[in-house]
LOKEMAR-180957 format. One record per residue (C-alpha): z, x, y; chain; residue in one letter. Coordinates in pm, 1 decimal, m for minus. Example, Ala and Ser with C-alpha at 12.3 -4.5 7.8 and 13.67 -1.06 7.14 Angstrom:
2
+----------+----------+----------+-------+-----+
|        w |        u |        v | chain | res |
+----------+----------+----------+-------+-----+
|    780.0 |   1230.0 |   m450.0 |     A |   A |
|    714.0 |   1367.0 |   m106.0 |     A |   S |
+----------+----------+----------+-------+-----+
//
This chain:
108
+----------+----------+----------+-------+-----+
|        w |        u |        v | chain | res |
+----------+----------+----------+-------+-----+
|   m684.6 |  m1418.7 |  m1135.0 |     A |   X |
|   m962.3 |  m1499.4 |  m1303.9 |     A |   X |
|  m1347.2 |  m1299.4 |  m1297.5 |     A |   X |
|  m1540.7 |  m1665.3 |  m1386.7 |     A |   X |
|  m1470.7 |  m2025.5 |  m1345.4 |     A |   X |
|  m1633.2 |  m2173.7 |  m1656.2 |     A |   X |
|  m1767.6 |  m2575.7 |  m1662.1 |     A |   X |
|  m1874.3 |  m2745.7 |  m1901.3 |     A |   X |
|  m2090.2 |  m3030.8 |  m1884.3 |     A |   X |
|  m2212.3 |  m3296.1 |  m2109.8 |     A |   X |
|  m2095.8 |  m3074.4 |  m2404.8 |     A |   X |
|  m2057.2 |  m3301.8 |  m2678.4 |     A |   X |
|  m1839.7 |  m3277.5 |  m3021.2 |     A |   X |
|  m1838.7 |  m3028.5 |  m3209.7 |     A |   X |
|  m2094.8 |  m2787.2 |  m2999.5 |     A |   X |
|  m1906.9 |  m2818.4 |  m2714.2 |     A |   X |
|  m1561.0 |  m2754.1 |  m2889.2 |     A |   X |
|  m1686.7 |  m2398.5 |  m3001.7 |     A |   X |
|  m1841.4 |  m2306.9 |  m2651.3 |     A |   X |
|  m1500.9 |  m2433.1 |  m2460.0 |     A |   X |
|  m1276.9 |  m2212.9 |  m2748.2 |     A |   X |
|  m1532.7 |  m1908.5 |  m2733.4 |     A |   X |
|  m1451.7 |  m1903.8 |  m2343.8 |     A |   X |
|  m1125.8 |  m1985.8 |  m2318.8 |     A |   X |
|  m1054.3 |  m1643.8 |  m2568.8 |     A |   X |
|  m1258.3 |  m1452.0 |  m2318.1 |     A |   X |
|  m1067.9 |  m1264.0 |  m2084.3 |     A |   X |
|  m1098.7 |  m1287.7 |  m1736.8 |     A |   X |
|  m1273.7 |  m1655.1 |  m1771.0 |     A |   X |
|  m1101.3 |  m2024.9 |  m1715.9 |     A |   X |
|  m1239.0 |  m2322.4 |  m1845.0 |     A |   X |
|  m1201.7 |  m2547.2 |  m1628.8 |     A |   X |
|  m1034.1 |  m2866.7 |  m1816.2 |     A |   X |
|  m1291.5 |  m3150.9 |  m1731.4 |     A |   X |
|  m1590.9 |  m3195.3 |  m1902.9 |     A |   X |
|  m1817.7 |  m3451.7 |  m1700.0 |     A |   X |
|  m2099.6 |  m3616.3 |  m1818.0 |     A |   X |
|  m2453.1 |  m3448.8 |  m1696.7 |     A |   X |
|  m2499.6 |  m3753.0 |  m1421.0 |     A |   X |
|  m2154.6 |  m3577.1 |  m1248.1 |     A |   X |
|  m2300.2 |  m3202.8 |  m1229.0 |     A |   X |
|  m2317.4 |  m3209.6 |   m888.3 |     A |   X |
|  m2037.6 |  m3350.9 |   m829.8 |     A |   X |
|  m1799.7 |  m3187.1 |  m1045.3 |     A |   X |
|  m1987.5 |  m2815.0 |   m866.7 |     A |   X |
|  m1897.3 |  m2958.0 |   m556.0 |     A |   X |
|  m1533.4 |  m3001.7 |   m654.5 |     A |   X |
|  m1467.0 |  m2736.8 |   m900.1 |     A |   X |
|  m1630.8 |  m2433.4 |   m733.6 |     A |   X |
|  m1723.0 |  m2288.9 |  m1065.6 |     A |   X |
|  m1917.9 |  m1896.8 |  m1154.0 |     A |   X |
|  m2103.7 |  m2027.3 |  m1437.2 |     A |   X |
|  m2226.1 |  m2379.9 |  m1586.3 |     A |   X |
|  m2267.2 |  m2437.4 |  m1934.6 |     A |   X |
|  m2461.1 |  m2770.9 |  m2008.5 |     A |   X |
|  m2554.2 |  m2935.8 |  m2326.4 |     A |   X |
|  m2920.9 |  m3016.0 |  m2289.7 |     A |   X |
|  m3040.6 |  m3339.4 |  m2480.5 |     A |   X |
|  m3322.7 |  m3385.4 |  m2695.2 |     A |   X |
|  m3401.4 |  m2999.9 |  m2520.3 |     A |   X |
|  m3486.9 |  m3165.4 |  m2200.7 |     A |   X |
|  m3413.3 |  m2982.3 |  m1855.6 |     A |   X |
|  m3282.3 |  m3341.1 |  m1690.4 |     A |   X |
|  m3316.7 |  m3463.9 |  m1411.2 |     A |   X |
|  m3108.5 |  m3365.2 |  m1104.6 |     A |   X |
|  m3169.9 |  m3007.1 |  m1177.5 |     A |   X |
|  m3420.2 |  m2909.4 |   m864.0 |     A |   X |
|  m3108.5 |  m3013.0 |   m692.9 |     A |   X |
|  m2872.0 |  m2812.7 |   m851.7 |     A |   X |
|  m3055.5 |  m2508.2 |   m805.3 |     A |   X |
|  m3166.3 |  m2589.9 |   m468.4 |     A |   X |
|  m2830.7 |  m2629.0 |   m365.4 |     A |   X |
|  m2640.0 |  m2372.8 |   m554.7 |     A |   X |
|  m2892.6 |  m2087.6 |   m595.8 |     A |   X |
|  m2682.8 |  m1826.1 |   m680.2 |     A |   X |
|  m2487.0 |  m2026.7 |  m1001.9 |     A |   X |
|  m2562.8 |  m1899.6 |  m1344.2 |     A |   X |
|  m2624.3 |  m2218.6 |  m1545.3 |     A |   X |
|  m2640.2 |  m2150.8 |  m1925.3 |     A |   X |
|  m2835.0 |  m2489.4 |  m2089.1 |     A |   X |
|  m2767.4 |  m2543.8 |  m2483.0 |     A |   X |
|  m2907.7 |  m2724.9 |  m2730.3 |     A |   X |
|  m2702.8 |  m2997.3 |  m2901.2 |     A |   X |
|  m2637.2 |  m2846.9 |  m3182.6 |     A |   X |
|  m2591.4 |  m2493.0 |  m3014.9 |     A |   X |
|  m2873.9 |  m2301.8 |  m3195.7 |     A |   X |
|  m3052.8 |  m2196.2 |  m2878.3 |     A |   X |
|  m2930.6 |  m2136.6 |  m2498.9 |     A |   X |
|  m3101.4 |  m2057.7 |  m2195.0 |     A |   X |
|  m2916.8 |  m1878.7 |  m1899.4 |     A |   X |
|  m3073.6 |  m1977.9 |  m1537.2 |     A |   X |
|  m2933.8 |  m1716.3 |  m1348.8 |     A |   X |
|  m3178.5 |  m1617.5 |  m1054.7 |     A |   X |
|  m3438.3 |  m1803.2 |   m856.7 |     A |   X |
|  m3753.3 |  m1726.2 |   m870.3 |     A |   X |
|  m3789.0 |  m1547.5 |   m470.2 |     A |   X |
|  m4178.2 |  m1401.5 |   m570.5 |     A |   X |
|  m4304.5 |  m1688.7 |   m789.8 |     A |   X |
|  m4305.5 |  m1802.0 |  m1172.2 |     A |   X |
|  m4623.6 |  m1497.7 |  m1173.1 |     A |   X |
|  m4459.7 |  m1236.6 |  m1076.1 |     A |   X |
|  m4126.4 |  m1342.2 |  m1304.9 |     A |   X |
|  m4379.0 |  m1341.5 |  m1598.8 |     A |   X |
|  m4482.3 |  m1012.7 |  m1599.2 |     A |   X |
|  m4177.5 |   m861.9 |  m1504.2 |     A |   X |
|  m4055.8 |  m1035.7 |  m1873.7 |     A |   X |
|  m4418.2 |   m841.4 |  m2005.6 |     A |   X |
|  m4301.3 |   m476.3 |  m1888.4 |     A |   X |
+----------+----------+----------+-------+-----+
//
């Protein structure tokens, strides 16, 4: 049985190729076959159950929809990357005692 349930969303060519292989080779994870656009993240959470996100950001944007998604699923790690996969973020906690107190626990 697999540890994580891996989606991947509006992961395009090439980037989104090496990110599905890199995961698939890693044990314990699934990938789980569809790759929805971003406008079907909800959606495709709702139906897919997964442990972690991995979305292809656009133009480095956030994107809308995405005080819902962490609204509603506050404990998913989301892992945003940018389209040609230099950089990622990983969005794994809210923030329970503010964006201050997150800041300077980054500082220590």
């Amino acid at each position: 049985m697999p540890r994580a349930r891996a989606l991947l969303v509006g992961l395009e060519g090439m980037t989104g190729d090496i990110v599905g292989r890199l995961l698939e080779h890693e044990p314990g994870c699934e990938v789980i076959a569809e790759r929805p656009e971003r406008a079907g993240l909800l959606e495709a959470i709702r139906r897919y159950r997964p442990s972690i996100v991995v979305v292809g950001l656009h133009k480095a944007d956030v994107g809308p929809g995405w005080d819902d998604l962490f609204v509603t699923y506050p404990d998913l790690q989301v892992l945003a990357v940018t389209p040609e996969g230099r950089r990622a973020c990983l969005f794994r906690e809210p923030l329970e005692d503010g964006l201050v107190a997150a800041l300077q626990r980054a500082l220590e």
